[in-house]
C-alpha positions in Angstrom: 69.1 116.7 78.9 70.6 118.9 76.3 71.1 122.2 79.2 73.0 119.6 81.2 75.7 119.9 78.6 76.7 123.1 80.1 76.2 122.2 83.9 78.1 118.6 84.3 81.6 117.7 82.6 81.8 115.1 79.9 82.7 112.3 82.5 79.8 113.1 85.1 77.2 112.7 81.8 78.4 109.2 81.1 78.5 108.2 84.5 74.9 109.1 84.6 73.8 107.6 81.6 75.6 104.4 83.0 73.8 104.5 86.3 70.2 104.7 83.8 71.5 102.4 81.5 72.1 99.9 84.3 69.3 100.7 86.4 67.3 99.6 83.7 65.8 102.6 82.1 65.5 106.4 82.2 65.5 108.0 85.2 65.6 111.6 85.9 65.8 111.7 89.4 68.7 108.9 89.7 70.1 110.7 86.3 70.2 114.0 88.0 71.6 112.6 91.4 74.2 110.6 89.7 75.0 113.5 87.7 75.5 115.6 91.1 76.9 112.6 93.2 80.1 112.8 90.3 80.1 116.8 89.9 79.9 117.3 93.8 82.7 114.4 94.3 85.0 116.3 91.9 84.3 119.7 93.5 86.3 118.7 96.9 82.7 117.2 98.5 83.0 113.5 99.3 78.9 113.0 98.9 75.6 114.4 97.9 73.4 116.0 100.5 70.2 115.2 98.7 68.4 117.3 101.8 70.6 120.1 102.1 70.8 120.1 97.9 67.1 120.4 97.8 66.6 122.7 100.5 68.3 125.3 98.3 72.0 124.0 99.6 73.6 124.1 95.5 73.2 127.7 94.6 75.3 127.6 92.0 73.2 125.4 90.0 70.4 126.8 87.6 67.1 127.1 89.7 64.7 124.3 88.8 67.3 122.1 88.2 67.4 120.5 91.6 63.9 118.8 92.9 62.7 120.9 95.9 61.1 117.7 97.4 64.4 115.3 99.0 62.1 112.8 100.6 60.3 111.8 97.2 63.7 111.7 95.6 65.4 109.7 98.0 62.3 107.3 97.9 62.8 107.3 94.2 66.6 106.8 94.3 66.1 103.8 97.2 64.1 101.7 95.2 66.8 101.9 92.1 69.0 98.9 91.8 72.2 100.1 91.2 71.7 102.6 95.0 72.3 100.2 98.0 72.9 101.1 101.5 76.1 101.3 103.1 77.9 98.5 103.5 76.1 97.5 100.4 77.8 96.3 97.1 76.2 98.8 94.7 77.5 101.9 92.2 75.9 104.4 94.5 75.7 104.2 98.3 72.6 106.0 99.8 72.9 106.9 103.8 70.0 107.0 106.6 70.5 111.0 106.2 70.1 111.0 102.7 73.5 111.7 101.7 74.5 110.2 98.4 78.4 108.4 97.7 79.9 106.8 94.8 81.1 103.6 96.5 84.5 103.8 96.9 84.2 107.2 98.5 81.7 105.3 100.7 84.2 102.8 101.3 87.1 105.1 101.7 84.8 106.9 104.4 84.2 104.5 106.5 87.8 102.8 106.4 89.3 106.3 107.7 86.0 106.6 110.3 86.5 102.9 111.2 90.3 103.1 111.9 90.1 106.3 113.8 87.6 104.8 115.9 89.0 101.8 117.0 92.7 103.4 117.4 90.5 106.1 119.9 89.2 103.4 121.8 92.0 102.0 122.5 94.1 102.2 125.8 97.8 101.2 125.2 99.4 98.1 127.6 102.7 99.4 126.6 102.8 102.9 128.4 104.4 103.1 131.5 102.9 106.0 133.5 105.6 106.5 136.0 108.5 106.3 133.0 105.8 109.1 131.3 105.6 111.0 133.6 109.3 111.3 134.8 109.8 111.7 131.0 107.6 114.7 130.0 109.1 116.6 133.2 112.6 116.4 131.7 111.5 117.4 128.1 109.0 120.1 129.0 110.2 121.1 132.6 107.9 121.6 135.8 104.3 122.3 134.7 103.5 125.9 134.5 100.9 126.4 137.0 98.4 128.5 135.6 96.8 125.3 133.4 97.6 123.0 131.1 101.3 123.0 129.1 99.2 122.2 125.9 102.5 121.0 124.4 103.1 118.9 127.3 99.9 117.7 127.6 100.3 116.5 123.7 102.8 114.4 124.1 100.9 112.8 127.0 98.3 112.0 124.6 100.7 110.6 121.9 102.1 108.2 124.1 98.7 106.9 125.7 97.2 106.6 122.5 96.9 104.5 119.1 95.3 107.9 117.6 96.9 111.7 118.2 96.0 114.7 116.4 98.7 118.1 117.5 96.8 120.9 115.3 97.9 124.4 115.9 98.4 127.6 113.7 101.9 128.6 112.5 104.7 128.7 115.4 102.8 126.9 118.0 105.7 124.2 118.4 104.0 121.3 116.2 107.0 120.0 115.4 109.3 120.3 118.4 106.6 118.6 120.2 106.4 115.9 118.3 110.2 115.1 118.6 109.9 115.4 121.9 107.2 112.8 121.4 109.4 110.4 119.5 112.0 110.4 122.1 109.4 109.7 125.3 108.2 106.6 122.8 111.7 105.8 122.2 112.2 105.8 125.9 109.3 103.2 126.7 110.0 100.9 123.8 113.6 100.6 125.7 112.5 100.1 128.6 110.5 96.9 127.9 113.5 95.5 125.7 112.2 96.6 122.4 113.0 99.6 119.4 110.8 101.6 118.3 110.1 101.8 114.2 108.8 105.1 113.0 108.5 107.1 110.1 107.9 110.4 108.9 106.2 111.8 106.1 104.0 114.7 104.7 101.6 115.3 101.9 103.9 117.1 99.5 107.7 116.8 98.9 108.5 120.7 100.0 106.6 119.7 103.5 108.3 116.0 104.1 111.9 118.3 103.2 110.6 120.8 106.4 109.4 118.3 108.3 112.8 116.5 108.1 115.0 119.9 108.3 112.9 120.4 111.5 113.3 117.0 113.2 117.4 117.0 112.5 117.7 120.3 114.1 116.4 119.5 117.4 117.3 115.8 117.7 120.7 116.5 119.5 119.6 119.2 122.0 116.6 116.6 123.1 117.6 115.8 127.1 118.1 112.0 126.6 120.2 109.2 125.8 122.0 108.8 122.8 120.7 105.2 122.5 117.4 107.3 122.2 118.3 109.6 119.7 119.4 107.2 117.8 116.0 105.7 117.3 114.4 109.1 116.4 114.0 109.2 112.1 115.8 111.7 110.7 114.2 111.2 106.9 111.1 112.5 106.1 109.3 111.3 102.3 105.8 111.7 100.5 102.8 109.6 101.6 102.9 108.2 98.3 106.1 107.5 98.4 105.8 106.0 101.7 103.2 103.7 101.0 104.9 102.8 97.3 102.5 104.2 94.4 101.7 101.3 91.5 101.9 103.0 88.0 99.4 103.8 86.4 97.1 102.6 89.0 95.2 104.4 91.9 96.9 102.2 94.4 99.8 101.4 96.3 102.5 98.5 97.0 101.7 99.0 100.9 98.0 97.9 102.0 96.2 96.1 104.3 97.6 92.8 103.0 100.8 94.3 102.7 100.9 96.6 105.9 104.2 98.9 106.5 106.3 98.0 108.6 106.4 100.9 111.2 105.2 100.9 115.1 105.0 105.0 114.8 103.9 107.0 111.5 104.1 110.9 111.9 102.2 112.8 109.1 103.0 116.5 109.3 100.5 119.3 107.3 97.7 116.7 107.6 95.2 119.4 106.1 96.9 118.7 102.7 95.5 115.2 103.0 92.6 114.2 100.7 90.1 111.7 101.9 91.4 108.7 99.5 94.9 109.3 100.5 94.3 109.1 104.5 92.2 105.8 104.1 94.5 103.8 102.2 97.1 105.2 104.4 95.5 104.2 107.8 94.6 100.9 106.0 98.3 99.8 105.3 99.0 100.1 108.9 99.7 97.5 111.5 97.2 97.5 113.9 98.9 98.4 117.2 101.3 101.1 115.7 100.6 104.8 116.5 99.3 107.8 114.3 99.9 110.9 115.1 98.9 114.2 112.6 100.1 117.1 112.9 98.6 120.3 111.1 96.4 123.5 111.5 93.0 122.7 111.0 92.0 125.9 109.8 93.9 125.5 107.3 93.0 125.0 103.5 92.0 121.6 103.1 93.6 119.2 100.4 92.3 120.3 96.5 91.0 116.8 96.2 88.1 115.3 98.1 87.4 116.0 101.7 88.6 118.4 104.7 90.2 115.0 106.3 91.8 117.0 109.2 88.9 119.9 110.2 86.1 117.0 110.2 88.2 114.7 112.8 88.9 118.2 114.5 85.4 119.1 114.6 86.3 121.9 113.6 84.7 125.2 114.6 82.9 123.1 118.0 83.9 123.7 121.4 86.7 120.9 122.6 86.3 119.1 126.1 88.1 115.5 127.2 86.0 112.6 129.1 86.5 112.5 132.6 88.4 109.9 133.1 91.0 111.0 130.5 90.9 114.8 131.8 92.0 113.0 135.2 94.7 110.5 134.2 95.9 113.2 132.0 96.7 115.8 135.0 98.1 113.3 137.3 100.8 112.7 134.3 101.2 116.9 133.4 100.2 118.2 136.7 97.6 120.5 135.2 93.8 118.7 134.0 92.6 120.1 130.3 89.0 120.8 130.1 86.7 118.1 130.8 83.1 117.1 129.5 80.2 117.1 131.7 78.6 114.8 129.4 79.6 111.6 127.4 82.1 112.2 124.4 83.3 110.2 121.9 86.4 108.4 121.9 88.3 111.1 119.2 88.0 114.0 121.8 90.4 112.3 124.2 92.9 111.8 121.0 92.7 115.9 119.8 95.0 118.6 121.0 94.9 122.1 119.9 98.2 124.4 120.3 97.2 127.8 120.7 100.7 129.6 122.0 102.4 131.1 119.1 105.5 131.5 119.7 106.2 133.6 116.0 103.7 136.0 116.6 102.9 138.8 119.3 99.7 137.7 120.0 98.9 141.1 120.6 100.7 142.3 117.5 99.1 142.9 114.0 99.5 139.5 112.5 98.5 137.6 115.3 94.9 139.7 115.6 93.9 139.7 111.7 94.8 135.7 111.8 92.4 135.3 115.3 89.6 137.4 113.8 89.7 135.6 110.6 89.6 132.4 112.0 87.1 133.4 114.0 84.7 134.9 110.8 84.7 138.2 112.3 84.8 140.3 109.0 84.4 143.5 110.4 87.0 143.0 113.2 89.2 141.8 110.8 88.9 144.9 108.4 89.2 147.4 111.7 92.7 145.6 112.0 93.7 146.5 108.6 92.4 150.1 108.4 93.8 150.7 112.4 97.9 151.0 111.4 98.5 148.3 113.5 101.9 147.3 113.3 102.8 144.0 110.7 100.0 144.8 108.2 98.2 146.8 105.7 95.4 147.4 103.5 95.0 148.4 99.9 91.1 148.5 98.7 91.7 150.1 95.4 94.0 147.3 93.4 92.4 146.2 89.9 93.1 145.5 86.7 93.7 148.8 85.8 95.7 150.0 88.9 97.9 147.0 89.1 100.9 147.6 87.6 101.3 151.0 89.2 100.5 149.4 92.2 103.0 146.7 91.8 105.6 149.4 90.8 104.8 151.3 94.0 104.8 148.4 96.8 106.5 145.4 95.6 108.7 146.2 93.0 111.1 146.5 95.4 111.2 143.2 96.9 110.6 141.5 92.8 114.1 142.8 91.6 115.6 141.8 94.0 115.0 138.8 93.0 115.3 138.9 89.4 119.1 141.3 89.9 120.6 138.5 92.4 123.6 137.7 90.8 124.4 134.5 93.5 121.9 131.7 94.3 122.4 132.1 98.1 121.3 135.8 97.6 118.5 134.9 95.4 117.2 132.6 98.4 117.2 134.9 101.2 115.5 137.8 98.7 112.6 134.9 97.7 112.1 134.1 101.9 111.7 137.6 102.3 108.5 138.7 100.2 105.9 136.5 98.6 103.0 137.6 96.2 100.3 135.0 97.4 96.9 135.4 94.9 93.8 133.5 95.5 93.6 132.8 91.5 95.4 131.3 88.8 93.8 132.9 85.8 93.1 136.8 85.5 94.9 140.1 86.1 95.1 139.6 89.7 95.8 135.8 89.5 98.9 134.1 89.4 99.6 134.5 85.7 98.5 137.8 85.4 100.9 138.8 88.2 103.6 137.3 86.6 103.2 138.5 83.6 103.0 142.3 85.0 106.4 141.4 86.8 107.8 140.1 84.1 106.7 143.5 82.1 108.0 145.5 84.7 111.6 144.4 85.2 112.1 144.3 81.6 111.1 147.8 80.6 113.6 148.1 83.6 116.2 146.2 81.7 116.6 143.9 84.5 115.1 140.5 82.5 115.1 139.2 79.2 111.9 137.4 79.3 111.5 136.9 75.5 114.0 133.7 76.2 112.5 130.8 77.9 115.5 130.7 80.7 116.5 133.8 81.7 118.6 135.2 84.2 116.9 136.3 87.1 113.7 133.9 86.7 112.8 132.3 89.8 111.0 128.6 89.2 108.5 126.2 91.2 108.8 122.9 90.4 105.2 121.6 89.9 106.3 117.8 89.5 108.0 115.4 91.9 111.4 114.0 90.7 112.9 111.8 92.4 115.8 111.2 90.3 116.7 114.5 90.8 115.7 115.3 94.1 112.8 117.9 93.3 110.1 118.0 94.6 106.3 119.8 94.1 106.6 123.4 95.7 110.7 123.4 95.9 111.8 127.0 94.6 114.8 128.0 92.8 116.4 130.5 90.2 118.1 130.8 86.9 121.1 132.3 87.2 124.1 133.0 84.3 127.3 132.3 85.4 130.5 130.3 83.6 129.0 127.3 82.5 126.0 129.5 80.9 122.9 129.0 82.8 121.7 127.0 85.5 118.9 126.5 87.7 119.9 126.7 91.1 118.0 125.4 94.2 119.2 125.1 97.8 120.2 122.1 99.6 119.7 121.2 103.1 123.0 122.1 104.2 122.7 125.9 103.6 124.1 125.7 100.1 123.1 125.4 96.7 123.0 122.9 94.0 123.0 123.8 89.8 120.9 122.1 87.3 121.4 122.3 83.6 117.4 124.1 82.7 116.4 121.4 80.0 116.7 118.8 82.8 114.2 120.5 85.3 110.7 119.0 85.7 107.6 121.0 84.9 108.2 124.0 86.6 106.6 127.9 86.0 107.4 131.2 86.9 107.1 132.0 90.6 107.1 136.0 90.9 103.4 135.2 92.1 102.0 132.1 93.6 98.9 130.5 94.6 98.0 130.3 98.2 97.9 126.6 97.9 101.0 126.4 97.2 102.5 128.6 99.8 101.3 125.7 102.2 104.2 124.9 104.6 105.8 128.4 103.4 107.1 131.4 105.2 107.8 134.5 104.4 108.9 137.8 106.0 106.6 139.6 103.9 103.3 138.2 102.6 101.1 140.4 99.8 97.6 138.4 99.5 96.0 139.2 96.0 92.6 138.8 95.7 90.2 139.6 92.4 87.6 142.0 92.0 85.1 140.1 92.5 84.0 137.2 94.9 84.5 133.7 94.1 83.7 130.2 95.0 87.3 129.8 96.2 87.4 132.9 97.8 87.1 131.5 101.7 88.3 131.8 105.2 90.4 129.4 105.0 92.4 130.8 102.0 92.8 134.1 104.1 93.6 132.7 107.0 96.3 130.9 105.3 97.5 133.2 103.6 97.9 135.9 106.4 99.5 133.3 108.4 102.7 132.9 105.6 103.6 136.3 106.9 106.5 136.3 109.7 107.0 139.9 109.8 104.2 141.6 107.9 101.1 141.2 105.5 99.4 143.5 103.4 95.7 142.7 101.5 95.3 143.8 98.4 91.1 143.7 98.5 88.1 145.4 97.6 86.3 145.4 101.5 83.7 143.9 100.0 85.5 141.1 98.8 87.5 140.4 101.4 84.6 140.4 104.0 82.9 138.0 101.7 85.7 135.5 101.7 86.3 135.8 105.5 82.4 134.9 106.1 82.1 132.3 103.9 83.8 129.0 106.0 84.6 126.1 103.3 81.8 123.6 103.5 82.5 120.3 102.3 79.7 117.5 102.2 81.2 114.6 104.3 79.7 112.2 106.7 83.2 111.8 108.7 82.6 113.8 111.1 78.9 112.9 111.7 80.9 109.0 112.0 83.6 110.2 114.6 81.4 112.9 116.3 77.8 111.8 116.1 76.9 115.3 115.3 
C-alpha cells in the first residue's frame, strides 16, 4: 500500500480505505478499483473501464499495478457489498460492461441519458407545419437547391423537437441561427394564443456576455413582427447562475422539485459543460420545454468530468436521420438531409452539424490546418504549415533556450502594443488582435513562463514597471465571477495611469469602457499569455499556439484544434514536429457510458 502514496491523491486513499472499511475487510481488488474509480473521476473520466484498464487501457500507471485479468476482478468486485448495479443504492455502481461509477456520477449519467432520451422521442403537438414552413422561407430565403440549408434545416429541428443540438466550428452561424430559431418559436407560441418563456445562458460569464452581445445585434434586423421580437431574450447569464447556486453546497435553488420556469433554454459553448452541471440542469426543467445546445463538438471538453457535448454528438461517427424524419424534414426545407438505411436512435433526428464557415476561406490556410486536425491527419496537417499557405506558420525550433529571442523576433510587436496603450479603447483593439495561447500553465513555454519572459522583455525596454503589483500597461483576466461588479471568469482588461492614478479598465457592452480602482478587482493574473482553455469563446486576428518540448497528457486534438480555430486572420505553431503530430493523433478519450446510453454503440 505504501507505493500508492505516490500514485493516488490523499482523498482517493481514504475513499478507498472507506470502501474496505465498509465492505467489511481488506480488499485489494475493491481497494485498488476504488482507488481508480476516484483518481479516474477526477482526471475528466466519469467511470472506470475495468476491461479496457486491464487490457493495458491506463498506461500511465506503474505496470503491475492494474490486474491483467478484468473478468476475475469484476467477479470479485460484484460480490462486495458496498458495489451494486445500476439503479442500485450502493457507494459504487458496477455496469453489465464492467465499467465502474461512484454513484452520483452513476446517477448524474443516467439523469442526462434519461432526459435526452425521452425529450428525442418526443414529437411536439404544438408545431404547426404550415406556419414552419412559411416561417423558415422568410428567415432563411428559398432553399438553395444543391442540398440541404444546414442552418435552415436546424431551425426545423429546433422547432419539431423537445431536444436540439446546432454544433459547428467557429463562424458557421450558431448563433444567428438560433435567433432565427427563437423568433419561428415566438411565432407558433402566438399563433395558438400563448408567449413563449426562454432563456439564455452559457457555461462561463465571458460566453453568456457573447452570447448576449450576439443575440441583441441581430434581433431588430430578424424579418418579423415586433410583437415577436419582443419575446426574443436579450440577457444571457451563467448556468449556475441560472439555476441559483446554494452556498457552500454542490446544488442549486432550481431542481426537479423546483423546476425553472422557462418553455425554451438556449445553452451556447455546450462543450464547456461538465457532466454534473448538464444533469442537474436538464433536471430542473419542466417537462415539455425545449433545449437546444449550441457548440463545436470538437472542441475541448469542460476540465471537470465528462465530454457532455462530443458523446451526445457521437462524435467522430458518421451522422444519418431516420426516414421518417429525413422526409418530414424536406417537405418543411425543400431539401432531405442524409437518411439511415437502418434503424437509429431517437438523438440522431435531434443533431445538426454546421459545416459552412462563413469566417474562413475554406480553401485558405486556417480553414485546411483546422479540417486536417480535426480530422487526425498529422502529417497533412504539418504539410499545411511547412507549404506557405497563406494565414499560418510554423516554428519547430522554440524552447526554453530560444524563447525570448523568439518572442523578441515574432511577437514583441503585438505585446507592446499592449503594454504602451496609453487609452483603454486602444488597449482593446491591440489585445483582439494577437493572443499567445500555450497548452501549459507551468514551464518556460507555459503560461507563466511566457509572462514572465514578456514581462522581462518590455521592461529592459523601459516600457513596464513590473516590480509594482499594478502597473501601467498590465493587461488582467479575471479568474473569478463577481457579480457585484459585473466581472466575470475570462473578461480581459488593462491597467492604465491616468488622473485619478491607476485603474483597471475593462470594456462595456456599448463599445466603451468602464475604470475600476485595482484593490477592488477579483482574483485576476497577468494575461500577456493564456491558456487555451481559456481562450474558449475568444477570437483573435492573430493566434500563437505554444506548446512544450515535450508531449503531454494534455497535449490533444482537441487543444489544437481549438486553438487554431481562435485565429481570424492568421496562426502560427510554435512546435517541435514531433510534438505537435503527437498531440494532433492523440483524440481525448474520456471513459463515459453516455454515449453507449443515447447511441447503443
Amino acid at each position: 500500500m505504501t507505493q500508492w502514496n505516490d500514485i493516488f491523491s490523499a482523498y482517493d486513499r481514504a475513499f478507498a480505505g472507506l470502501m474496505c472499511r465498509l465492505a467489511g475487510g481488506e480488499s485489494r481488488e475493491l481497494s485498488l478499483a476504488a482507488g481508480l474509480a476516484s483518481s479516474r473521476t477526477a482526471a475528466g473520466d466519469v467511470c472506470l473501464d475495468i476491461v479496457s484498464a486491464a487490457a493495458g487501457g491506463l498506461a500511465e500507471y506503474p505496470p503491475g499495478l492494474i490486474p491483467g485479468d478484468a473478468g476475475r476482478w469484476i467477479e470479485s468486485l460484484r460480490g462486495s457489498p458496498v458495489v451494486g448495479a445500476p439503479g442500485g443504492y450502493r457507494p459504487l455502481i458496477l455496469d453489465e460492461k464492467g465499467r465502474l461509477y461512484l454513484h452520483r456520477y452513476w446517477q448524474y449519467e443516467n439523469t442526462l441519458a434519461t432526459a435526452i432520451e425521452r425529450m428525442s422521442s418526443r414529437s411536439r403537438d404544438d408545431c404547426d407545419p404550415a406556419l414552419l414552413g412559411e416561417g423558415l422561407e422568410r428567415m432563411f430565403g428559398p432553399p438553395p437547391g444543391d442540398g440541404p440549408d444546414l442552418q435552415r434545416l436546424a431551425a426545423a429541428v429546433a422547432v419539431m423537437k423537445s431536444f436540439s443540438v446546432i454544433s459547428g466550428g467557429p463562424g458557421t452561424g450558431k448563433t444567428s441561427t438560433v435567433v432565427r430559431i427563437l423568433a419561428l418559436l415566438a411565432e407558433q407560441a402566438l399563433a395558438s394564443g400563448r408567449h413563449t418563456r426562454a432563456a439564455l445562458a452559457a457555461p462561463t460569464g465571458k460566453a453568456a456576455v457573447r452570447l448576449q452581445e450576439a443575440v441583441q445585434g441581430a434581433v431588430d434586423s430578424l424579418p418579423c413582427a415586433p410583437a415577436v421580437k419582443q419575446c426574443i431574450p436579450t440577457e444571457a447569464q451563467t448556468l449556475h447562475r441560472l439555476l441559483q447556486s446554494l452556498p457552500g453546497t454542490p446544488y442549486f435553488r432550481h431542481n426537479a422539485g423546483n423546476p425553472l420556469p422557462y418553455d425554451v433554454l438556449v445553452v451556447d459553448e455546450s462543450s464547456m459543460a461538465d457532466l454534473p452541471l448538464m444533469a442537474k440542469l436538464v433536471d430542473s426543467m419542466l417537462r415539455d420545454a425545449r433545449l437546444i445546445l449550441l457548440g463545436d463538438r470538437d472542441q475541448l471538453s469542460s476540465v471537470e468530468a465528462g465530454a457532455v457535448l462530443g458523446d451526445i454528438c457521437n462524435t467522430g461517427a458518421e451522422h444519418y436521420y431516420s426516414k421518417r424524419f429525413a422526409a418530414e424534414a424536406a417537405r418543411l426545407t425543400g431539401a432531405a438531409p442524409p437518411a439511415s438505411r437502418k434503424e437509429v436512435r431517437p438523438v440522431a433526428d435531434s443533431i445538426v452539424v454546421l459545416k459552412k464557415s462563413y469566417r474562413f476561406d475554406e480553401a485558405g490556410g486556417i480553414a485546411s490546418l483546422a479540417r486536417a486536425v480535426r480530422e487526425g491527419n498529422s502529417a497533412e496537417a504539418l504539410r499545411i504549415l511547412r507549404s506557405g499557405a497563406a494565414g499560418v506558420s510554423f516554428r519547430e525550433d522554440v524552447n526554453a533556450a530560444t524563447l525570448a529571442r523568439t518572442l523578441r523576433e515574432y511577437a514583441s510587436v503585438g505585446i507592446e502594443a499592449v503594454a504602451s496603450a496609453h487609452e483603454p479603447l486602444e488597449a482593446f483593439q491591440h489585445m483582439s488582435e494577437q493572443v499567445l495561447l500555450c497548452a501549459l500553465r507551468r514551464g518556460a513555454l507555459g503560461v507563466t513562463g511566457l509572462n514572465d519572459s514578456a514581462e522581462r522583455m518590455l521592461r529592459d525596454e523601459g516600457i513596464v514597471d513590473p516590480a509594482r503589483r499594478w502597473y501601467a500597461g498590465r493587461p488582467i483576466m479575471v479568474t473569478r465571477n463577481d457579480y457585484s461588479l459585473g466581472l466575470f471568469n475570462g473578461d480581459m482588461g488593462i491597467i492604465l495611469d491616468g488622473a485619478e492614478g491607476l485603474r483597471a479598465w475593462f470594456p462595456t457592452r456599448d463599445g466603451g469602457a468602464r475604470p475600476l480602482v485595482p484593490r477592488l478587482l477579483p482574483e485576476h493574473e497577468t494575461v500577456y499569455a493564456m491558456t487555451v482553455h481559456k481562450s474558449q469563446g475568444s477570437e483573435f486576428d492573430r493566434v500563437v499556439l505554444v506548446l512544450p518540448e515535450k508531449a503531454s497528457p494534455v497535449l490533444t486534438r482537441e487543444l489544437v484544434y481549438t486553438g487554431v480555430t481562435r485565429a481570424r486572420r492568421s496562426v502560427e505553431i510554435w512546435s517541435p514536429a514531433g510534438v505537435l503530430a503527437s498531440a494532433i493523433e492523440t483524440p481525448v478519450r474520456r471513459t463515459s457510458g453516455l454515449r453507449d446510453a443515447l447511441w447503443g454503440n
